[in-house]
N, C-alpha and C positions, 0 to 999 in steps of 0.2 A: 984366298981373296974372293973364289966363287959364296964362300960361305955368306961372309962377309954382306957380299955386292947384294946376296938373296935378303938379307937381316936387316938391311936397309931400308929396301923396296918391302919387307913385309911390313916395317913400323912405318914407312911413309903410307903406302896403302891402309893399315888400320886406322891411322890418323883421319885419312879421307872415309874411309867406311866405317867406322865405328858407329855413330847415331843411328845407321843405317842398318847395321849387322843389328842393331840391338832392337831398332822398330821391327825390320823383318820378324824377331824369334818372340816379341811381346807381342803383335798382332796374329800370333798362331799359338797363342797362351802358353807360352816356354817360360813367360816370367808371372809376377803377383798381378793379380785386377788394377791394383793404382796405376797401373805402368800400360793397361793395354789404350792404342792408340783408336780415339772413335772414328768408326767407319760412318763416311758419309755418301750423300747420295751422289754419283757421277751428274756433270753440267749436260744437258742436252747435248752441245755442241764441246768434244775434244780434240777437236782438230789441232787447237795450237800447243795445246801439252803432245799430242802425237807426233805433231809433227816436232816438235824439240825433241822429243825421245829418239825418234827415226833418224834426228841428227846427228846425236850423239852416236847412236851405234853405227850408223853410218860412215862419221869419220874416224869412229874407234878403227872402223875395218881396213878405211883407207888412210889409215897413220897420219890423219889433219887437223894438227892441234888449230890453226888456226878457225875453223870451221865446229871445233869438239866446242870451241870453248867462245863463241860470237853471243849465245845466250845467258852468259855469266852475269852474277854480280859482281862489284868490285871484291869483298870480300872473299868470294870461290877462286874469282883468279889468280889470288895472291894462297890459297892452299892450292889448288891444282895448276901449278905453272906447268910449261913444258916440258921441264926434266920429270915430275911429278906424272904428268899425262905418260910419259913414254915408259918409266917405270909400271905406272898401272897397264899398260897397253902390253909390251911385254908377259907379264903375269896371267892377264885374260888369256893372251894367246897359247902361254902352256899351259895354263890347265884349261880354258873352255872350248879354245879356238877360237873361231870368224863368228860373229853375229848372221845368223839365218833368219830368225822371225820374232815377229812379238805378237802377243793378243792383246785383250783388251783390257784396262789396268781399273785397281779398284783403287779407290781413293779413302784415304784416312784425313783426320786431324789432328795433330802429332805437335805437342808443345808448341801449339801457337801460328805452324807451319801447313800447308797443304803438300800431302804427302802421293804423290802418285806413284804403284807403285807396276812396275809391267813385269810379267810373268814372259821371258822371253828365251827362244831357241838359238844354243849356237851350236856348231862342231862335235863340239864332245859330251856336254849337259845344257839342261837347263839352268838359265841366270836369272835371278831376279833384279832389276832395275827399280832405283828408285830415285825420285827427282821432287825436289825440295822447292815450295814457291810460297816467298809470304803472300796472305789473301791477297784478292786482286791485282796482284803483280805476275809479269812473265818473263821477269828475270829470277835463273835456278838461283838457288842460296845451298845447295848438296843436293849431290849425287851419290850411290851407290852402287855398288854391282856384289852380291849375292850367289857363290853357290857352296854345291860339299865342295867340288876342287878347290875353290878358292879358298877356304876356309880351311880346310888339310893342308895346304899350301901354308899359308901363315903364320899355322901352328908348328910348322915343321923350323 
């Protein structure tokens, strides 16, 4: 049944991290030049992408879907429900731990999407964080989380 229960939460979480496993390893040239995502230049002021970001990891730490998920699109809510959050929340927590810190994120433009993406500390590794906004908007449209545990994790 434990097998199981882990087969679930890996294909639910790829479902949620897929776009995102795939920007991460093309914006670090792991795939062909068609596919890499253009780097653009950071806005003066990122306050309100940081501060969405700091939300999320914030309530990833304190188990509050309500709060993870107040910057959603209709679209995100309906892949990342609740059950969906606690399985992703779960998995961070074996393999990466508690979210401890973030820097400062470089920004792509990724099929159409503004992609931010934060290079951030938890526990056991580093996570990469990635959050999804169509232009002009600051409702997320996908999130990510990125690391080797994660990823060994999945494939396991």
């Amino acid at each position: 049944m434990k097998k199981e229960v882990k087969l679930i939460i890996a294909l639910v979480v790829i479902a949620v991290i897929a776009i995102g496993v795939i920007s991460y390893f093309v914006g670090r040239g792991a795939g062909r030049d068609e596919f890499l995502p253009e780097e653009k230049e950071l806005p003066d002021n990122t306050s309100q992408t940081d501060s969405i970001a700091e939300n999320l990891l914030h309530s990833l730490n304190n188990n509050d879907y309500s709060s993870f998920s107040k910057d959603f699109s209709n679209n995100l809510k309906l892949i990342m429900n609740q059950q969906t959050f606690q399985q992703t929340k779960s998995l961070i927590d074996e393999t990466s731990g508690q979210y401890l810190s973030k820097a400062e994120p470089s920004l792509y433009e990724y099929q159409g999407y503004d992609l931010y993406q934060y290079p951030c500390t938890f526990e056991k590794e580093a996570v990469a964080l990635s959050i999804y906004f169509q232009p002009n908007s600051i409702l997320l449209e996908g999130l990510t989380f990125d690391s080797e545990n994660l990823r060994a994790a999945v494939q396991q």
